[in-house]
Each structure stands twice: as C-alpha cells, then as structure tokens.
DRENVEXKE-578651 format. One record per residue (C-alpha): residue number from 1; x negated, y negated, z. Coordinates in Angstrom, 1 decimal, padded with zeros to 4 digits, always signed. Example, Ala and Ser with C-alpha at 12.3 -4.5 7.8 and 13.67 -1.06 7.14 Angstrom:
! residues 2
+--------+--------+--------+--------+
: drennu :     c1 :     c2 :     c3 :
+--------+--------+--------+--------+
:      1 : -012.3 : +004.5 : +007.8 :
:      2 : -013.7 : +001.1 : +007.1 :
+--------+--------+--------+--------+
***
This chain:
! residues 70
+--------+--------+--------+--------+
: drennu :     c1 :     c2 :     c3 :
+--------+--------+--------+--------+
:      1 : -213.1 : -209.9 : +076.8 :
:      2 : -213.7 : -208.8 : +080.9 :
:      3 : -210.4 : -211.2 : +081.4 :
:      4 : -208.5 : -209.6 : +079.2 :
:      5 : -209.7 : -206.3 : +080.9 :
:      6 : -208.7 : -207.5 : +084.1 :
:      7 : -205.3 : -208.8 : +082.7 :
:      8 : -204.5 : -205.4 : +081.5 :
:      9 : -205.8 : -202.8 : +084.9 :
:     10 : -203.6 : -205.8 : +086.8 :
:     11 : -200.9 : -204.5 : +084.9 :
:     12 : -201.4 : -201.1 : +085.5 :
:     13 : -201.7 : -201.5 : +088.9 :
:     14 : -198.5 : -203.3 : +089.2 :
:     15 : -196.7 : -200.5 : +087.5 :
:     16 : -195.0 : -197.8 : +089.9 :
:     17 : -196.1 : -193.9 : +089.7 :
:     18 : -193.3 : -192.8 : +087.6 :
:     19 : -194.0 : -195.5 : +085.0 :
:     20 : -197.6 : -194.6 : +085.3 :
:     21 : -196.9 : -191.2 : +084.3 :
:     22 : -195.1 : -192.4 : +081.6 :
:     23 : -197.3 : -194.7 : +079.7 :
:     24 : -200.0 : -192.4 : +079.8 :
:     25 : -198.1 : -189.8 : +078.4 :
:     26 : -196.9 : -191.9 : +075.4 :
:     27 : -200.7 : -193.3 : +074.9 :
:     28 : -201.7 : -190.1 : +074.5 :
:     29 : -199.1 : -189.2 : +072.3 :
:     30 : -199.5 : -192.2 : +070.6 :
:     31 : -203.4 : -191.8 : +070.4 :
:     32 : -203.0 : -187.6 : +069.0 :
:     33 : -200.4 : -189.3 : +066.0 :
:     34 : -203.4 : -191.6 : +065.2 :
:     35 : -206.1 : -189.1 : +065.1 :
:     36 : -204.3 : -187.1 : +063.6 :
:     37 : -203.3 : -189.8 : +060.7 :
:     38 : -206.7 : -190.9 : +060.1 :
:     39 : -207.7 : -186.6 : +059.6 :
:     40 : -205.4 : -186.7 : +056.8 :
:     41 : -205.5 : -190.5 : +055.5 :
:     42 : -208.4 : -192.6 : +057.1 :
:     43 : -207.1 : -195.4 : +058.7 :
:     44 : -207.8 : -199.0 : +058.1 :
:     45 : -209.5 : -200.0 : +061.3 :
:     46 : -210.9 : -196.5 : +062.9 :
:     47 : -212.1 : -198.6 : +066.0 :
:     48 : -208.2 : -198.7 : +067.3 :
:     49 : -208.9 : -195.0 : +068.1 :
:     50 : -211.6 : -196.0 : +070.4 :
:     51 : -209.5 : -198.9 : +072.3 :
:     52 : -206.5 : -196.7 : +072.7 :
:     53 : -208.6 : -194.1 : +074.0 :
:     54 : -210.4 : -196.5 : +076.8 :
:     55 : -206.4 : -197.5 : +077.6 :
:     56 : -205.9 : -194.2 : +078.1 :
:     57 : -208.7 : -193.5 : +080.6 :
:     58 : -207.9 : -196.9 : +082.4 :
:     59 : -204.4 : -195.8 : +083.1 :
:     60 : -206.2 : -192.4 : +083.9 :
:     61 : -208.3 : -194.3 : +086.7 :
:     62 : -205.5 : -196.2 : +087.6 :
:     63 : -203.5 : -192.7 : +088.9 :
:     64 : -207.0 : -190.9 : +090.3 :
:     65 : -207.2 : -194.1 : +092.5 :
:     66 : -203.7 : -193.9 : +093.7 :
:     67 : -204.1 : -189.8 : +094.1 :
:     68 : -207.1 : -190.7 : +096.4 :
:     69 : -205.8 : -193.3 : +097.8 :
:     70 : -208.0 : -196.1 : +097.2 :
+--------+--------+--------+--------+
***
C-alpha cells in the first residue's frame, strides 16, 4: 500500500504545473459528480469517495510544495 503511494506522488511530481492544475480540477469535479451520485442513489463502494478525496489533497500538496518551493 505505501508503494503504491509513492508510485502515485512520483507521478504527480513528474507532472508540469499546468497539468497539475488540470488534474486537480477534474478530481474535484470528478469527486462533486460522485458525492453528489451517491446523495441521490448510494453508491456501491462509498469508500471510493474517501480515496478520491486523499488523491485530491495529494495533488493538493503536490502544488503547495511547488508554491513554496520545496
């Protein structure tokens, strides 16, 4: 499970800022259609809400770090 953590903030790091921006804006898009799903029709497996959120706050740290420069 950490290595396929790792795998994944390796990717996000490799990404550029534009693309960055991008992916986190369609996680989060992609994370409100699923909330929003499972309000009206609960969804089979109501722990993918809680991955995609942690994707979205690794791609979150991912751009504070490059903001700060670390």
């Amino acid at each position: 499970m950490a290595n396929a953590n790792k795998a994944k903030a390796d990717e996000y790091r490799s990404l550029d800022n534009e693309a960055l921006n991008e992916k986190i804006a369609d996680e989060e898009m992609r994370l409100k259609k699923i909330k929003f799903s499972h309000a009206v029709n609960p969804i089979e497996n109501p722990l993918a809400i809680k991955g995609m959120r942690r994707q979205v706050a690794r791609l979150k740290t991912e751009q504070r770090k490059r903001a700060l420069g670390l």
